[in-house]
MARDRENGU-760584 format. One line per field, with one value per residue (C-alpha): x, y, z. Coordinates in steps of 0.25 Angstrom, whole numbers. Layout:
BEGIN
px	[X,...]
py	[Y,...]
pz	[Z,...]
//
This chain:
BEGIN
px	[-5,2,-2,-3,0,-14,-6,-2,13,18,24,14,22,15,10,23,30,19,20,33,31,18,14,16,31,19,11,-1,-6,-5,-18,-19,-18,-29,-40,-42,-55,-60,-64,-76,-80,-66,-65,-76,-74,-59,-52,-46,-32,-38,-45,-35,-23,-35,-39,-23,-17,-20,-16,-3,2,17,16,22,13,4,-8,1,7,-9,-14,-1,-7,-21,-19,-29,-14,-17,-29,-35,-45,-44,-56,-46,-56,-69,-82,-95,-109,-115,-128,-135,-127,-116,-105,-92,-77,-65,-54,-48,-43,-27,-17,-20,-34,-35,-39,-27,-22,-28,-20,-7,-6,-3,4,16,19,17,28,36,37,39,50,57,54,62,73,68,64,53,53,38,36,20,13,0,-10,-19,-21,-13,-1,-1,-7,6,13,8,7,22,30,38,39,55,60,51,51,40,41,27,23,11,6,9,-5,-13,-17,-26,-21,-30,-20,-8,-8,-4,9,14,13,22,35,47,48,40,43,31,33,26,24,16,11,-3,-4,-5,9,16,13,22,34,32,26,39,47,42,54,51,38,34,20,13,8,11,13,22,36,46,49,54,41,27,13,1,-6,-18,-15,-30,-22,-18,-25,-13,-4,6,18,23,35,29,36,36,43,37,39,36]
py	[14,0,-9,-25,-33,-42,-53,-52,-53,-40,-31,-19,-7,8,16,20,6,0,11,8,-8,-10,-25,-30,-40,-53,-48,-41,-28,-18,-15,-5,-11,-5,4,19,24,35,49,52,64,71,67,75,88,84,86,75,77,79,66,58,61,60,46,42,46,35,25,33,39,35,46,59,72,64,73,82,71,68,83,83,70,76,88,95,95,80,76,88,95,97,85,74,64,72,65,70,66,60,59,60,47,46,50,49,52,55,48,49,64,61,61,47,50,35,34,27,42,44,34,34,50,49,35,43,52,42,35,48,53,39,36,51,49,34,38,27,27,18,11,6,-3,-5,-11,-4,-6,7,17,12,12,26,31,25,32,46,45,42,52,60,56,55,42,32,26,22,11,6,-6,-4,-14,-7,-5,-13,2,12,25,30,22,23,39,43,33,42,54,50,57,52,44,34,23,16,4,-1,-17,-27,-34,-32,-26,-39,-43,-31,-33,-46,-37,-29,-39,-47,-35,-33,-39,-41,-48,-61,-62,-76,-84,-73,-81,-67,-72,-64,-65,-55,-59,-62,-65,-63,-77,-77,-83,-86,-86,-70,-59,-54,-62,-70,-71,-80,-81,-73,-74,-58,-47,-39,-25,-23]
pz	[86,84,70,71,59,55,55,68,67,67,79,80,74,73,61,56,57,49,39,33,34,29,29,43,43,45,33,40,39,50,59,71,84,88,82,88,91,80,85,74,82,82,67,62,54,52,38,30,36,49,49,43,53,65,61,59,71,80,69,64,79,76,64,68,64,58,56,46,39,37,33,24,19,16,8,-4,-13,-12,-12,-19,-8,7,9,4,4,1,6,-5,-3,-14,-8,7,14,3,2,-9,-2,-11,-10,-24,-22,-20,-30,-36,-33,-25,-14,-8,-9,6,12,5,3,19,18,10,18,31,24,20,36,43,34,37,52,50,41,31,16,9,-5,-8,-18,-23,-36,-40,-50,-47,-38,-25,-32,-36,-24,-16,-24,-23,-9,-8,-20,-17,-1,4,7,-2,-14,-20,-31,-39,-47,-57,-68,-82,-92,-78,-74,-78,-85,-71,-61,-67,-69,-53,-55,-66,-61,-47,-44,-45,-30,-36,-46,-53,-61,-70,-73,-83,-70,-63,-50,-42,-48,-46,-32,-33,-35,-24,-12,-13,-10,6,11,27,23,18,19,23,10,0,-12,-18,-24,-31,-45,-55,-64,-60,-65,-55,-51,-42,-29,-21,-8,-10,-17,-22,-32,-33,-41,-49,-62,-77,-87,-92,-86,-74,-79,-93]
//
């Protein structure tokens, strides 16, 4: 399996390229070249684990051993029963399916429980090391970081708006290993991500009105939904 860039103006590269790069080098997002045809049928009956690798393969094929990196992925340790995502019937017709049983209990523990250790077996097949640098406001941030404690070769460092969280949101960031630094800032979310969008060194994304300084204020900018960033006058950090 190959990935395009949306915007057109990337080399297609596989899974485990676009892993460690993220954003495509023109700004785009990666997409599959092409789209592989589900087998339902073979599917059925299958644990969570089971399912998962099963529906991951053709899109992750460059991944060596990828259905035990999944099931060591997909445990009860971690997600606190052998469902993983339990599905309840409420009633004939609906149906409630839990996906807040991980160790932040957000959802975005399905996805970047497997992202973590993704990251931590490419990067030993590679020889390389990582340093990710993130801002957060909620539940993403701490998910991210979770996922990625404790894995060999990366460093995580995240960026959180001090007293802009609740007591709820802010708990899994202080209970991290030491493999992660959290900082924390008087700015909102949206400015915190001016200090890390400037840091992507290879990119320079078409019309992003981003421009470093060592002290912003948001503004709204109707162009983006982000902000931009512009000169204050008090420190970032308090």
């Amino acid at each position: 399996m190959r990935y395009l860039s949306t915007r057109g103006g990337a080399q297609p590269q596989r899974f485990s390229d676009i892993l460690l790069e993220g954003l495509a080098p023109d700004g785009g997002l990666y997409v599959p070249e092409s789209w592989p045809r589900a087998d339902l049928a073979a599917w059925r009956g299958m644990d969570y684990a089971g399912l998962a690798a099963a529906v991951l393969q053709p899109f992750m094929d460059d991944v060596a051993d990828l259905r035990s990196l999944v099931r060591r992925t997909y445990t009860a340790e971690v997600f606190g029963s052998a469902e993983i995502a339990p599905l309840r019937t409420l009633e004939p017709g609906l149906h409630l399916l839990g996906l807040a049983n991980g160790p932040t209990l957000a959802f975005k523990d399905m996805a970047l429980q497997l992202i973590g250790n993704l990251f931590e077996q490419v990067l030993a097949e590679r020889g390389r090391t990582l340093n990710i640098l993130g801002a957060t406001s909620g539940d993403t941030g701490s998910a991210a970081e979770h996922a990625l404690r404790g894995k060999r070769g990366i460093g995580v460092f995240m960026l959180s708006p001090h007293g802009r969280m609740s007591a709820f949101q802010a708990a899994p960031s202080s209970r991290i290993a030491s493999t992660v630094a959290a900082g924390r800032g008087s700015l909102t979310a949206s400015a915190s991500r001016c200090i890390t969008r400037p840091a992507m060194p290879s990119q320079k994304i078409a019309g992003c009105p981003w421009r470093w300084n060592s002290r912003y204020r948001p503004l709204t900018n109707s162009r983006w939904r982000n902000r931009a960033c512009v000169p204050y006058t008090s420190p970032v950090f308090a």
